[in-house]
N, C-alpha and C positions, 0 to 999 in steps of 0.2 A: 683899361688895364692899369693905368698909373696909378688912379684914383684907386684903386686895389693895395698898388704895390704901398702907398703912402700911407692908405688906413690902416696895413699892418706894421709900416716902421713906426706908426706913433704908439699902436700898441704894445710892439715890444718894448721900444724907447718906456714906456708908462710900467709896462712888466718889470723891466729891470731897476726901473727908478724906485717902484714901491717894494724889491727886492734888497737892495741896497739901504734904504730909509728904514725898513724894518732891523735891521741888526743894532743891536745895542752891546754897549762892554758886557763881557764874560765875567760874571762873578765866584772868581772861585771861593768857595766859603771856608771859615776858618775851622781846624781842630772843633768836634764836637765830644765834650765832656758829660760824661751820664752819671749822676750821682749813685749813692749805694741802693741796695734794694730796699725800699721803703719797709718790708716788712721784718727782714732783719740788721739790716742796717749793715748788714757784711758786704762786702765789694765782691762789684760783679766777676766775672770768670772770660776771658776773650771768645768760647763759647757761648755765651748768653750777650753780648754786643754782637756778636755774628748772626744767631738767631733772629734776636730785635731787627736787623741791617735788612735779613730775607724777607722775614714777615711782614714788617713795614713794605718793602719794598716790591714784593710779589700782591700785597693789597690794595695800591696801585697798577699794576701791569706791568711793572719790569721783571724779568727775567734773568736769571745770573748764569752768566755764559762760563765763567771759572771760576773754580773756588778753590785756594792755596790757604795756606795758613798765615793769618794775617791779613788779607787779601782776597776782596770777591771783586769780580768786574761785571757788572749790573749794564745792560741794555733797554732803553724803551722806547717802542716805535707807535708812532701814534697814526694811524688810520692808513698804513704802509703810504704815508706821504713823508715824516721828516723819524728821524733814527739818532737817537744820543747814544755812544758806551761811556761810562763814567767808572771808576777804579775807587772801590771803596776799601780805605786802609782801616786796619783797627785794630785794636789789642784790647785788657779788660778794663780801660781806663774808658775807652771811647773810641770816636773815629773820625776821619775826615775823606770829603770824599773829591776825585778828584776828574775834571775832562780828560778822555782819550780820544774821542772821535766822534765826528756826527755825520753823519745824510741829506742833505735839503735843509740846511740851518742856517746856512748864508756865513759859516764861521769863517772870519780873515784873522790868524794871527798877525798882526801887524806890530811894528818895533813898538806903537805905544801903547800896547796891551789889545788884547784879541777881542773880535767882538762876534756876537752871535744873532741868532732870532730869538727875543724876547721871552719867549716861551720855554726854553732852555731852564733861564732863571728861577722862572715859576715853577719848573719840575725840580729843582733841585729843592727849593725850598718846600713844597708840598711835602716831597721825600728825607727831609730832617725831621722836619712838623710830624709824622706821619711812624716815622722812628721813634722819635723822643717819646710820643702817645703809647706804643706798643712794648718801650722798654720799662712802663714804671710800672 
C-alpha cells in the first residue's frame, strides 16, 4: 500500500513540476497597424479592421462571445482541455489585442509580469499573422 501511496506522490510531484515548468511570460503584443487598402490606397473603415479581426479569427477557431463597437472579445478552446478569452480593441487605424482569461493555462499574474503555457503565445501570434493575411 505505501509503495502505492509513494508511486503517486512522485507522480503528482512530476505532474505539477512539468505544470509549473511549462508557463512562460505572457506576451502581451503591441498596437497592430494595418496599412491602407492596397487597391485604393484609401484608409480603412473600423468596420473593415472588425471584419479582418472575425475572419482571421473564426479561420482559426475562435469564436467572438461580444461584439461592441470598438471592441470584440474572441475566445479559443482547444480540444475542451485549455480556454483563452482575449479582448480585441480596434478602430480604422488598426488594433491591439489584449488577455482577459484563460482555463487550464497555468496563468500566474505575478508582481514581475504574468506568465502562462507557452501555447497561449503561439495563438496570439498565429492570430495576428492570420489577421494581417486576411486584411490586405
Amino acid at each position: 500500500m505505501k509503495t502505492k501511496q509513494w508511486a503517486l506522490a512522485l507522480i503528482l510531484t512530476a505532474a505539477m513540476g512539468a505544470a509549473t515548468a511549462r508557463s512562460v511570460p505572457l506576451v502581451e503584443p503591441e498596437r497592430v497597424l494595418l496599412p491602407t487598402t492596397a487597391q485604393t490606397q484609401a484608409p480603412r473603415s473600423a468596420d473593415s479592421v472588425r471584419a479582418a479581426i472575425i475572419s482571421g479569427a473564426q479561420s482559426l477557431g475562435w469564436v467572438v462571445l461580444k461584439d461592441e463597437p470598438g471592441k470584440l472579445q474572441l475566445k479559443y478552446n482547444k480540444q475542451n482541455k485549455h480556454e483563452v478569452v482575449i479582448d480585441a480593441i480596434y478602430d480604422a487605424e488598426g488594433y491591439q489585442l489584449k488577455y482577459v482569461s484563460s482555463i487550464n493555462m497555468n496563468y500566474s499574474g505575478l508582481d514581475t509580469g504574468a506568465e502562462i503555457h507557452p501555447g497561449y503565445n503561439r495563438w496570439i501570434a498565429n492570430l495576428i499573422k492570420t489577421i494581417g493575411l486576411v486584411s490586405q
